[in-house]
Jmol script that loads the backbone (N, CA, C; Angstrom):
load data "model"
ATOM      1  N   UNK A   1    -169.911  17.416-143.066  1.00  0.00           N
ATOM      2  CA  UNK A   1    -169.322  18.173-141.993  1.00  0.00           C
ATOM      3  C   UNK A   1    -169.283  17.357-140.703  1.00  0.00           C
ATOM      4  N   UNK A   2    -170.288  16.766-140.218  1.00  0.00           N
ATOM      5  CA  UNK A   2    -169.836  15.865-139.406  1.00  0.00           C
ATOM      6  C   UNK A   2    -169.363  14.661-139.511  1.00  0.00           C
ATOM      7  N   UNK A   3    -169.080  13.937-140.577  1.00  0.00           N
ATOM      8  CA  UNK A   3    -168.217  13.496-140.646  1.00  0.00           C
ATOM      9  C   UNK A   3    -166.754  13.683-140.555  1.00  0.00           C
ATOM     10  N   UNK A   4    -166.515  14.717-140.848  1.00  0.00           N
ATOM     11  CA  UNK A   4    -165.293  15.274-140.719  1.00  0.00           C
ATOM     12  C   UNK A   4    -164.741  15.354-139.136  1.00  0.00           C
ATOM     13  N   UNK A   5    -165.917  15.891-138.453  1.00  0.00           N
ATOM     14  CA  UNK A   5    -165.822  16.146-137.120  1.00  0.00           C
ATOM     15  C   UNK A   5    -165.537  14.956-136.376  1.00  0.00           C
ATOM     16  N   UNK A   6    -166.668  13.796-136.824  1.00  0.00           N
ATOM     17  CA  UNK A   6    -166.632  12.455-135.585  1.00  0.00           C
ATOM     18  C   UNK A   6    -164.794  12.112-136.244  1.00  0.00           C
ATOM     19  N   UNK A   7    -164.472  12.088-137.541  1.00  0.00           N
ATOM     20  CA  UNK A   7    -163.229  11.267-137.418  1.00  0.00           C
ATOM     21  C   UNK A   7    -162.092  12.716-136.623  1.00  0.00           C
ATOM     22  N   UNK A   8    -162.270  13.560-136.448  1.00  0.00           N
ATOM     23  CA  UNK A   8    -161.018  13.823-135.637  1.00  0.00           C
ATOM     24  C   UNK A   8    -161.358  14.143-134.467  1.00  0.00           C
ATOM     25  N   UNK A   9    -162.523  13.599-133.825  1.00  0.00           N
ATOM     26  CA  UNK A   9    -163.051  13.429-132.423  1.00  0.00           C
ATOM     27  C   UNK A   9    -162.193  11.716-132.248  1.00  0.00           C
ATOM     28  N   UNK A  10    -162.246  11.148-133.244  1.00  0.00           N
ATOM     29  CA  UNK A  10    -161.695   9.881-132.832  1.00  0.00           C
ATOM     30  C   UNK A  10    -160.365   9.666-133.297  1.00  0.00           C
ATOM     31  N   UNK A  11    -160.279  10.788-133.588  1.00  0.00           N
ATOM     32  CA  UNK A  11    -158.481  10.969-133.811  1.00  0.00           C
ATOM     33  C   UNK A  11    -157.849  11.422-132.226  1.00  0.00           C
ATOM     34  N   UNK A  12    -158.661  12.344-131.867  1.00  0.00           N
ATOM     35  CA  UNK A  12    -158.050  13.091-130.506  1.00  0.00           C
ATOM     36  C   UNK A  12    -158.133  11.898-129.280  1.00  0.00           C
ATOM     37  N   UNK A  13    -159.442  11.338-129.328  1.00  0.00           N
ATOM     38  CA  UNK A  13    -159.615  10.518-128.310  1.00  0.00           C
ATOM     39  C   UNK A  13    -158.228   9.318-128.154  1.00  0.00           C
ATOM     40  N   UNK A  14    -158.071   9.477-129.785  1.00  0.00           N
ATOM     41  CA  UNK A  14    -156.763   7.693-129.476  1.00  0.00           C
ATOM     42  C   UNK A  14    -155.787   8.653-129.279  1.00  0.00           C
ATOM     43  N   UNK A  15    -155.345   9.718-130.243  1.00  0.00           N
ATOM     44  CA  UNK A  15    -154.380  10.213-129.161  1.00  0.00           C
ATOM     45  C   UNK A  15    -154.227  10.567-127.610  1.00  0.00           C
ATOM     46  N   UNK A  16    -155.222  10.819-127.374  1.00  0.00           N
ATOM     47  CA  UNK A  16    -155.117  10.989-125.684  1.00  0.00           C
ATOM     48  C   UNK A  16    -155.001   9.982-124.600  1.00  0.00           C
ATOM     49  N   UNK A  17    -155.886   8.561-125.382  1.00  0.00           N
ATOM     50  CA  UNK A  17    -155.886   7.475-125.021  1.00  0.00           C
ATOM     51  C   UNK A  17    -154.390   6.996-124.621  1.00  0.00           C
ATOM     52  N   UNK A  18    -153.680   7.283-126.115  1.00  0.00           N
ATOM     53  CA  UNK A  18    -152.048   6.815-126.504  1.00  0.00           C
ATOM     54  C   UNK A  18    -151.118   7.442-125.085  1.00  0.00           C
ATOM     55  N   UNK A  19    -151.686   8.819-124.921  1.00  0.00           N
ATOM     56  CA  UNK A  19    -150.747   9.067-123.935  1.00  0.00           C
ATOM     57  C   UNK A  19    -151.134   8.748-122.631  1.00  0.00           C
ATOM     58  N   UNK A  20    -152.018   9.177-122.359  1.00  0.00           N
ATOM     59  CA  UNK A  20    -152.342   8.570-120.480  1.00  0.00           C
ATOM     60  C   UNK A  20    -151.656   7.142-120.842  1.00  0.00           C
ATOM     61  N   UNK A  21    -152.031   6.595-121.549  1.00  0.00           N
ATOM     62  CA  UNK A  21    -151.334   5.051-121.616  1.00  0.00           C
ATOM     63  C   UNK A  21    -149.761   4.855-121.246  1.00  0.00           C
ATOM     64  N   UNK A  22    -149.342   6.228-121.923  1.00  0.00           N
ATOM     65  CA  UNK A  22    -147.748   6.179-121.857  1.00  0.00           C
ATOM     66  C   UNK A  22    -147.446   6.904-120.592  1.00  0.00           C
ATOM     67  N   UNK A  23    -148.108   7.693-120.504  1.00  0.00           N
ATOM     68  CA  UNK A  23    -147.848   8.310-119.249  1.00  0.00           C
ATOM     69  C   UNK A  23    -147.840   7.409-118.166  1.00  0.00           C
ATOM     70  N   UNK A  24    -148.709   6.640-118.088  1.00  0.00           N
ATOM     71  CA  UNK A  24    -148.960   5.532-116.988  1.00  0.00           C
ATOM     72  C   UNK A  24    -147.674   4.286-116.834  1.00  0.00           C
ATOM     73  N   UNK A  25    -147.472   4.112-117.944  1.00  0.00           N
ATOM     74  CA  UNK A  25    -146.010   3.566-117.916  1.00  0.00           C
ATOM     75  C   UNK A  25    -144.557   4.044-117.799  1.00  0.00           C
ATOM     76  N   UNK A  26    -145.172   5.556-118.158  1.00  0.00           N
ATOM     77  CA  UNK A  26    -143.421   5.965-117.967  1.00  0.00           C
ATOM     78  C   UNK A  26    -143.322   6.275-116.166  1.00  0.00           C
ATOM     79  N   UNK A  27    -144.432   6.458-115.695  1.00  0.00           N
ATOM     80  CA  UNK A  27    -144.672   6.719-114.573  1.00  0.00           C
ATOM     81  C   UNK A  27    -144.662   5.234-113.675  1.00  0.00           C
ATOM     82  N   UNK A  28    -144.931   4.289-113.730  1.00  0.00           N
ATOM     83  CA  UNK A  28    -144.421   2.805-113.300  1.00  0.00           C
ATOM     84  C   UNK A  28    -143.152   2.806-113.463  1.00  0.00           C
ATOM     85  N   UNK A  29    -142.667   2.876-114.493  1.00  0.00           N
ATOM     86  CA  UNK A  29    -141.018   2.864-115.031  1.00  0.00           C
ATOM     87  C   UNK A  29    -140.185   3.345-113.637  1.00  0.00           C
ATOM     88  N   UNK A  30    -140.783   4.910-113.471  1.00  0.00           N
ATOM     89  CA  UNK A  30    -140.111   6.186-112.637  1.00  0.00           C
ATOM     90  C   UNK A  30    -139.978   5.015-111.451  1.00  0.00           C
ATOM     91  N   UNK A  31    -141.176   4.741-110.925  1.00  0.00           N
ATOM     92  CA  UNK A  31    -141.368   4.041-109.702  1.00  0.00           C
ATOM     93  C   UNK A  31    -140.128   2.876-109.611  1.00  0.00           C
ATOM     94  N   UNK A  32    -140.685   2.361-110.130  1.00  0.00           N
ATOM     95  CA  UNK A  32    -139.381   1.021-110.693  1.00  0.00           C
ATOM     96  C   UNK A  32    -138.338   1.160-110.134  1.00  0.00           C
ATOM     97  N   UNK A  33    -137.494   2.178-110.967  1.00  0.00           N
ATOM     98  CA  UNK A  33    -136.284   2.338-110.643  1.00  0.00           C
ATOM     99  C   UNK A  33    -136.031   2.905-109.200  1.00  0.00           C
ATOM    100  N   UNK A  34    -136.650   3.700-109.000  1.00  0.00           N
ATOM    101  CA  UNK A  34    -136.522   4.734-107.314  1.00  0.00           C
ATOM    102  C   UNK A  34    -136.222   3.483-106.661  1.00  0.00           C
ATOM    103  N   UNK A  35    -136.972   2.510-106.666  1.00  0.00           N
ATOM    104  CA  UNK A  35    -137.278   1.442-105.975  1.00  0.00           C
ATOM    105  C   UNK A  35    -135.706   0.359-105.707  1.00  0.00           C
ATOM    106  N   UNK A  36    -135.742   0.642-107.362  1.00  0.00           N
ATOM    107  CA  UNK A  36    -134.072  -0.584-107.506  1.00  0.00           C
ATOM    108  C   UNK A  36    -133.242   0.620-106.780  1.00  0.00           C
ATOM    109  N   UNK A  37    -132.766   1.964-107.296  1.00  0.00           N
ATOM    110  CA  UNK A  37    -131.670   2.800-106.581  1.00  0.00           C
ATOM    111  C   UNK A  37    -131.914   2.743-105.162  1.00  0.00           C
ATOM    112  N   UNK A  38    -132.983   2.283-104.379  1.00  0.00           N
ATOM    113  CA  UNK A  38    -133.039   2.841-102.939  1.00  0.00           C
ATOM    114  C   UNK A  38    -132.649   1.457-102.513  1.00  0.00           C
ATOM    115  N   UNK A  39    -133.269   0.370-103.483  1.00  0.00           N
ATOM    116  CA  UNK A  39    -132.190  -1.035-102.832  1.00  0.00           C
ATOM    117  C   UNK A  39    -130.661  -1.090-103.041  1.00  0.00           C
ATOM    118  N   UNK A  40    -129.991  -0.467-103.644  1.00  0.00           N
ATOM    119  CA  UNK A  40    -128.774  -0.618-104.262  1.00  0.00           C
ATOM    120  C   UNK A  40    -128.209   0.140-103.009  1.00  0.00           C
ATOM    121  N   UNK A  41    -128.672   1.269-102.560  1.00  0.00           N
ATOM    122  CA  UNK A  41    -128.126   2.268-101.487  1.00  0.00           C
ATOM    123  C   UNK A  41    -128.274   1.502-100.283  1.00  0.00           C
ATOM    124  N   UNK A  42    -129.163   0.911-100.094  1.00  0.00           N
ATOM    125  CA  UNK A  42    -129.768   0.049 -98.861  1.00  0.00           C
ATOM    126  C   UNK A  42    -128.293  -1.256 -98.764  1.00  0.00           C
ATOM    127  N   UNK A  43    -128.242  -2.087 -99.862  1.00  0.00           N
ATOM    128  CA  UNK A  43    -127.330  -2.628 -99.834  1.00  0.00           C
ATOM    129  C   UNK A  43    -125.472  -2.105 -99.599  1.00  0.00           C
ATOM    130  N   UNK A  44    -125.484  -1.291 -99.768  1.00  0.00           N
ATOM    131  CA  UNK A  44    -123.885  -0.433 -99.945  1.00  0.00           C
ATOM    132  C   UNK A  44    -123.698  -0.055 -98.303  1.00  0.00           C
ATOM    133  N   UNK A  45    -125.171   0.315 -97.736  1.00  0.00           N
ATOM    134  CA  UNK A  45    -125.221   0.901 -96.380  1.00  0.00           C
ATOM    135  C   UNK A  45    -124.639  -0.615 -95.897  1.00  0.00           C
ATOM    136  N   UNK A  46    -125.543  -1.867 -95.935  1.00  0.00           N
ATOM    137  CA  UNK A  46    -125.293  -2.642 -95.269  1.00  0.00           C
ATOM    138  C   UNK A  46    -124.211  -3.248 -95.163  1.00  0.00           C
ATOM    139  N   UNK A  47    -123.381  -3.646 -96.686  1.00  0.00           N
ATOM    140  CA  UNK A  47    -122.010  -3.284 -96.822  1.00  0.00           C
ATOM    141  C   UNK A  47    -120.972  -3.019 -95.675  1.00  0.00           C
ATOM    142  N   UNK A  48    -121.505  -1.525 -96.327  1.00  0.00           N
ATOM    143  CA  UNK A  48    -120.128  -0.427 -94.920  1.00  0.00           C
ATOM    144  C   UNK A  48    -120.404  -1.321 -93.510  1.00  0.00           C
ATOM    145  N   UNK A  49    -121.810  -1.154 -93.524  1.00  0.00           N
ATOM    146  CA  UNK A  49    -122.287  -1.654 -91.864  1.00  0.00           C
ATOM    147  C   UNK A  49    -121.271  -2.871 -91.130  1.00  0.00           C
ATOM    148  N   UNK A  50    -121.238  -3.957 -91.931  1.00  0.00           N
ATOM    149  CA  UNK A  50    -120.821  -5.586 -91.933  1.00  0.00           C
ATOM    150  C   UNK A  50    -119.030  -5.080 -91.770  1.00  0.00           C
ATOM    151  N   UNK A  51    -118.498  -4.289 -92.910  1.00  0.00           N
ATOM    152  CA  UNK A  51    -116.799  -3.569 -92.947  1.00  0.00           C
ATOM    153  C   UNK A  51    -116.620  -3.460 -91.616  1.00  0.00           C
ATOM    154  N   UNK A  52    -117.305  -2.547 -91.003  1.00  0.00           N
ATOM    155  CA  UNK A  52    -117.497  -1.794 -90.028  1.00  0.00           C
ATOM    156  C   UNK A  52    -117.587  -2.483 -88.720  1.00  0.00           C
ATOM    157  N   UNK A  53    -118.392  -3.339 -88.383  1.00  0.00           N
ATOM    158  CA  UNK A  53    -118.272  -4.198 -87.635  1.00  0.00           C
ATOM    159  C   UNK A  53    -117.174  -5.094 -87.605  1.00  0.00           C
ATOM    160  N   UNK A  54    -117.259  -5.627 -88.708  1.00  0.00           N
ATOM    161  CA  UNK A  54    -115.868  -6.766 -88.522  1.00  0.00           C
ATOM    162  C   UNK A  54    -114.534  -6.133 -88.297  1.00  0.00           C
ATOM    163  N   UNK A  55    -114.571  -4.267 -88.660  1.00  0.00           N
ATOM    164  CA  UNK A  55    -112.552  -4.220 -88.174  1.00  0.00           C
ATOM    165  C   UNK A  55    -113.242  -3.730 -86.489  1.00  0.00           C
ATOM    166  N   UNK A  56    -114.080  -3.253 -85.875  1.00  0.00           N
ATOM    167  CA  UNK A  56    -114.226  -3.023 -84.920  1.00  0.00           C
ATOM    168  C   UNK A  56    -114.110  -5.032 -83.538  1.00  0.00           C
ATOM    169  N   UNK A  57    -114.818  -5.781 -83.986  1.00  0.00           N
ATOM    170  CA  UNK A  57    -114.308  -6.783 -83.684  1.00  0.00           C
ATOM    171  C   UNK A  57    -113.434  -7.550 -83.554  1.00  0.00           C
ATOM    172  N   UNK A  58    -112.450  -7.289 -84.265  1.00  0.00           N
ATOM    173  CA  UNK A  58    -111.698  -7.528 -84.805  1.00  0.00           C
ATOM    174  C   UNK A  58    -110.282  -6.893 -83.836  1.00  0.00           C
ATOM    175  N   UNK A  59    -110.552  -5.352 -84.089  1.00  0.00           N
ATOM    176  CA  UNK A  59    -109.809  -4.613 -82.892  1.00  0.00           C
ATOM    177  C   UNK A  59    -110.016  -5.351 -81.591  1.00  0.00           C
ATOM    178  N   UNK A  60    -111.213  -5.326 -80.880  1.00  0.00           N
ATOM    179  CA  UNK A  60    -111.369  -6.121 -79.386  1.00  0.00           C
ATOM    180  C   UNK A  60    -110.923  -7.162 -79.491  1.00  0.00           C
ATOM    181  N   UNK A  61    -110.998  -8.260 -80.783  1.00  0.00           N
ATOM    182  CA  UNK A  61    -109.745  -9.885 -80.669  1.00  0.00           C
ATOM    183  C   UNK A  61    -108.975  -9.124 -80.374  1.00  0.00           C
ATOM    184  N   UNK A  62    -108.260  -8.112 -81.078  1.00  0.00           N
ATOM    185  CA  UNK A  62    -106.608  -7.654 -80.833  1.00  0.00           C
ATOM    186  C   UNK A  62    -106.246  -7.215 -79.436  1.00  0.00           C
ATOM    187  N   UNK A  63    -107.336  -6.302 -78.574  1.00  0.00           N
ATOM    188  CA  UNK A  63    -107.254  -5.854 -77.534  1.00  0.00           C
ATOM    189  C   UNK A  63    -107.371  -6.808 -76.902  1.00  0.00           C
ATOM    190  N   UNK A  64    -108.001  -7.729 -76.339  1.00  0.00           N
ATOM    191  CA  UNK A  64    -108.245  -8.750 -75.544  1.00  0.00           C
ATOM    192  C   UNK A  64    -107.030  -9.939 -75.139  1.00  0.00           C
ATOM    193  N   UNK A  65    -106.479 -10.070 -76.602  1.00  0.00           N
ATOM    194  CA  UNK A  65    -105.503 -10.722 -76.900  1.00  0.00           C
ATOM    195  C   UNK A  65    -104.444 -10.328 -75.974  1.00  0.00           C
ATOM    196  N   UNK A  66    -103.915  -8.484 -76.423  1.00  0.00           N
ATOM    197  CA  UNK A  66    -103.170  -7.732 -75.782  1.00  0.00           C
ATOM    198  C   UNK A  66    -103.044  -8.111 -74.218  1.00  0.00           C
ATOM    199  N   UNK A  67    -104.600  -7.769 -73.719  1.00  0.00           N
ATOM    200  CA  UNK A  67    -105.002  -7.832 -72.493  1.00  0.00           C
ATOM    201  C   UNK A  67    -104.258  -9.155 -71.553  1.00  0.00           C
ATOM    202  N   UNK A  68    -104.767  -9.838 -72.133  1.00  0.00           N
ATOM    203  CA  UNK A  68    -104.483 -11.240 -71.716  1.00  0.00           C
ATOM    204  C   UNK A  68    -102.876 -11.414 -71.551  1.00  0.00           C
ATOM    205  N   UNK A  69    -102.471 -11.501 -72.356  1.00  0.00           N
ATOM    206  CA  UNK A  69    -100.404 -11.115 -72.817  1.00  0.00           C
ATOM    207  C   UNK A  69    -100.105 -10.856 -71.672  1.00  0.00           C
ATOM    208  N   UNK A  70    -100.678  -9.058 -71.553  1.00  0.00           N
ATOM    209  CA  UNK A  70    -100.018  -8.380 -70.398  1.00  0.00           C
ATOM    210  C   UNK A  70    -101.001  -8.818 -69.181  1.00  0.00           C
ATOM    211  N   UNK A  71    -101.692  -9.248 -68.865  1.00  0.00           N
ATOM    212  CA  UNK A  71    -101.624  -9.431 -67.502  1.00  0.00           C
ATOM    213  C   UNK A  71    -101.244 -10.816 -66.881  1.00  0.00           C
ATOM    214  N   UNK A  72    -101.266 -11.939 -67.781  1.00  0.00           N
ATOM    215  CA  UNK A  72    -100.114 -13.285 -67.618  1.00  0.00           C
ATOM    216  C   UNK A  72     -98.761 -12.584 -67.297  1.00  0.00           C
ATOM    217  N   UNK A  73     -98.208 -11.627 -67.685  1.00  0.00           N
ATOM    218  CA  UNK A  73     -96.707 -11.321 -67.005  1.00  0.00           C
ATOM    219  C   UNK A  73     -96.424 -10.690 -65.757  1.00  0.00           C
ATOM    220  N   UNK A  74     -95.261 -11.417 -64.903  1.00  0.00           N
ATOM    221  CA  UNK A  74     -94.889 -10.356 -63.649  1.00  0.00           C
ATOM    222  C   UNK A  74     -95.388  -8.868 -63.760  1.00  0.00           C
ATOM    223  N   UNK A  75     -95.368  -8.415 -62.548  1.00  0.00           N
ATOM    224  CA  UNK A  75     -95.398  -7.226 -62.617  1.00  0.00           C
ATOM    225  C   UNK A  75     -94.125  -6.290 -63.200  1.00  0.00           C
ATOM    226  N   UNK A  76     -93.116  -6.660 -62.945  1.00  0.00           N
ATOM    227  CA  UNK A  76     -91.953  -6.072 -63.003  1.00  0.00           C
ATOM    228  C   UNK A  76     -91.821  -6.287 -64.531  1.00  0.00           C
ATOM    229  N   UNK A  77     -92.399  -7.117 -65.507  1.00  0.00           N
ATOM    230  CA  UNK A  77     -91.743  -7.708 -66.899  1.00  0.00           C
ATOM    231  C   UNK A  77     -92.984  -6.489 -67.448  1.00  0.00           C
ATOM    232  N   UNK A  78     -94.074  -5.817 -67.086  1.00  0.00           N
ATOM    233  CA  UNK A  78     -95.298  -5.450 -67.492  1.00  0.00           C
ATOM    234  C   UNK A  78     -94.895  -4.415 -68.603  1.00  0.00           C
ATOM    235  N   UNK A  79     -94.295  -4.442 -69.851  1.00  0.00           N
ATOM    236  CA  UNK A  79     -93.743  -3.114 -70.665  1.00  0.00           C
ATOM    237  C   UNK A  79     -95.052  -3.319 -71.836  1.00  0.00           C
ATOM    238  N   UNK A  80     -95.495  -2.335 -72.042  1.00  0.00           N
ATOM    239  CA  UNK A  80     -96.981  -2.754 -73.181  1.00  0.00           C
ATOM    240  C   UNK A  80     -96.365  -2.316 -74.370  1.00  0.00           C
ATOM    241  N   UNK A  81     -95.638  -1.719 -74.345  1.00  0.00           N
ATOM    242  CA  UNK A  81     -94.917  -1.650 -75.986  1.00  0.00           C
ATOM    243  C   UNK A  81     -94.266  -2.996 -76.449  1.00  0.00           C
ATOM    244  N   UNK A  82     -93.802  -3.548 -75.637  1.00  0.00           N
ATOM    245  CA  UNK A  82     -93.434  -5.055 -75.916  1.00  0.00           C
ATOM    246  C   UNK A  82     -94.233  -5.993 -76.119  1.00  0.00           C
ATOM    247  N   UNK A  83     -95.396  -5.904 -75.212  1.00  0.00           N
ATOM    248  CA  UNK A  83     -96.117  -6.509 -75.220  1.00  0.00           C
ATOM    249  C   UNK A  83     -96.935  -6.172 -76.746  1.00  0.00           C
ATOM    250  N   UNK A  84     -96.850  -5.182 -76.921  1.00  0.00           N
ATOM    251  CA  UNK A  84     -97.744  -4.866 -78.429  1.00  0.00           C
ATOM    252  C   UNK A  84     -97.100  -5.793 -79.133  1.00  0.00           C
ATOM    253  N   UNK A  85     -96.051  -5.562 -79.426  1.00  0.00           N
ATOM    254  CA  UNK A  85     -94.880  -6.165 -80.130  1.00  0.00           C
ATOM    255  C   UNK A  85     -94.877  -7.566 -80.513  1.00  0.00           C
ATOM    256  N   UNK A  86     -95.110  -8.290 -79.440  1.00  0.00           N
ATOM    257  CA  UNK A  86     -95.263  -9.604 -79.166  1.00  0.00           C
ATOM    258  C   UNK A  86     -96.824 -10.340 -79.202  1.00  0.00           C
ATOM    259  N   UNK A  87     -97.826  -9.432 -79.616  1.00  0.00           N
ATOM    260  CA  UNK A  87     -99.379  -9.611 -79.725  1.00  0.00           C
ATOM    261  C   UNK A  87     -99.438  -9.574 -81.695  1.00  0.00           C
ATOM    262  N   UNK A  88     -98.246  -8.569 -81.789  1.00  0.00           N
ATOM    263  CA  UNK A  88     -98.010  -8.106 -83.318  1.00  0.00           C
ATOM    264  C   UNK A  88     -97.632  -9.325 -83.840  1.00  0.00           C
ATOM    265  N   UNK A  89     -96.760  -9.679 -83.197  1.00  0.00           N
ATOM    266  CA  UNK A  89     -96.121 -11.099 -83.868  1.00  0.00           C
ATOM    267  C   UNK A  89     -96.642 -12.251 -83.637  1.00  0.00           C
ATOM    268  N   UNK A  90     -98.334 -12.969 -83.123  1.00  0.00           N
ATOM    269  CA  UNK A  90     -98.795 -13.395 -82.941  1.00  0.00           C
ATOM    270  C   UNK A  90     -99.348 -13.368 -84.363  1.00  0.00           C
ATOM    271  N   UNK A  91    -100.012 -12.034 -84.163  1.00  0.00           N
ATOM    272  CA  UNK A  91    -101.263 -11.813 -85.510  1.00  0.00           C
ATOM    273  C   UNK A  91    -100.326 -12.118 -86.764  1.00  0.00           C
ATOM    274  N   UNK A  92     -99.011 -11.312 -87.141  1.00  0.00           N
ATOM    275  CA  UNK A  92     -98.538 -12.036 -88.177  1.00  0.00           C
ATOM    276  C   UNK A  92     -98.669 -13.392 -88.563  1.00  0.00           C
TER     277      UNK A  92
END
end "model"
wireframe off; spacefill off
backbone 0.3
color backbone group
């Protein structure tokens, strides 16, 4: 009779063993990944960020450009639709 007993005392123990074991890894695993998805999001942010900046810079070359155009001309020549026009056909 106790024999019977110690072997499924040491049946339960490796099973329990087996799982905290697994548990402990599926639980690293979990971590793991959170970790890679929150870099992947981190990166996409920075992404947009860099997009984002460069057409905004990008606009002020254009404005500045503009700027410059129109205030090199007479006063009397000063038409900013033309002047767009002619800032347009620069950037082309």
């Amino acid at each position: 009779m106790d024999a019977v007993i110690g072997k499924n005392t040491i049946v339960l123990l490796g099973a329990m063993f087996t799982a905290l074991i697994a548990g402990y890894f599926a639980f690293t695993n979990l971590v793991a990944s959170k970790e890679n998805k929150i870099s992947e999001f981190r990166q996409e942010w920075i992404n947009s960020l860099r997009n984002s900046i460069a057409r905004y810079i990008s606009s002020l070359t254009y404005l500045s450009t503009l700027y410059i155009h129109y205030s090199a001309r007479p006063e009397e020549k000063r038409d900013k639709f033309e002047m767009a026009r002619d800032v347009e056909e620069v950037y082309v």
